[in-house]
C-alpha positions in Angstrom: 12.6 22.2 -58.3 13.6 20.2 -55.3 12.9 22.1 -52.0 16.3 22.9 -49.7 15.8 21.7 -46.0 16.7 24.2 -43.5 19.3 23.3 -41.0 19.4 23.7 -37.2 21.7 26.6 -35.7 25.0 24.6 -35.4 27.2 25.3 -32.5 31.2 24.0 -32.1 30.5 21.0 -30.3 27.9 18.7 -31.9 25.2 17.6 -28.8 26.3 14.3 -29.8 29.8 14.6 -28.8 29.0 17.0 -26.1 30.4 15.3 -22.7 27.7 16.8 -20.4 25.0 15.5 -22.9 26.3 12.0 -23.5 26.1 11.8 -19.7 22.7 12.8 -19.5 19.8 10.8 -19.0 16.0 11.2 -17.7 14.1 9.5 -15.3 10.9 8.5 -15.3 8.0 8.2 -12.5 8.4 5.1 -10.1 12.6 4.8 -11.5 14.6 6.8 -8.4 14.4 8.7 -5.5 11.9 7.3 -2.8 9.3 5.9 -4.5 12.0 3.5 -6.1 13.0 3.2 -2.5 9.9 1.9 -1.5 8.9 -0.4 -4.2 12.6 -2.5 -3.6 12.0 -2.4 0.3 8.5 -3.9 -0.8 10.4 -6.5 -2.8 12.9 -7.3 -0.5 10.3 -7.9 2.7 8.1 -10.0 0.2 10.9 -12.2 -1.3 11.7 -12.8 2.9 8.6 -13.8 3.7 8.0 -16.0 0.8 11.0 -17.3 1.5 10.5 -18.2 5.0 7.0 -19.8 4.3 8.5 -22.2 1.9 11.4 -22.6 4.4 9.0 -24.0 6.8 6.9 -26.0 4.5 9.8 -27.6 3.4 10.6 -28.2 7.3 7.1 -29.3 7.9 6.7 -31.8 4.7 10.3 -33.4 6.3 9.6 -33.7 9.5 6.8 -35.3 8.9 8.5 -37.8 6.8 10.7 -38.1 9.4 8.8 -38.8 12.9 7.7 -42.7 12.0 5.3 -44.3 12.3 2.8 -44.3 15.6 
């Protein structure tokens, strides 16, 4: 004899379709609020100064192409 599942209260509105719910989403640690802050300010002042060191090795390697000979 085959066993009969039980089913979950059922309300009008399935969760599913449930605007609220559809909407709804979790965060985890490290994804919002200030510690997401922080880690893209990290990123941004990294990517800067990376940047500007290549910038100036760039500059540097041309230059001295540049300045002939002595």
């Amino acid at each position: 004899m085959a066993r009969k599942r039980k089913q979950a209260p059922t309300k009008e509105t399935p969760r599913y379709l449930d605007p609220k719910e559809r909407n709804r989403f979790y965060l985890l640690p490290g994804q919002g609020g200030r510690a997401y802050h922080r880690k893209q300010m990290f990123i941004l002042k990294t990517a800067l100064l990376i940047g500007l060191f290549v910038s100036g090795l760039f500059a540097l390697v041309v230059w001295l192409m540049n300045r002939g000979p002595k």
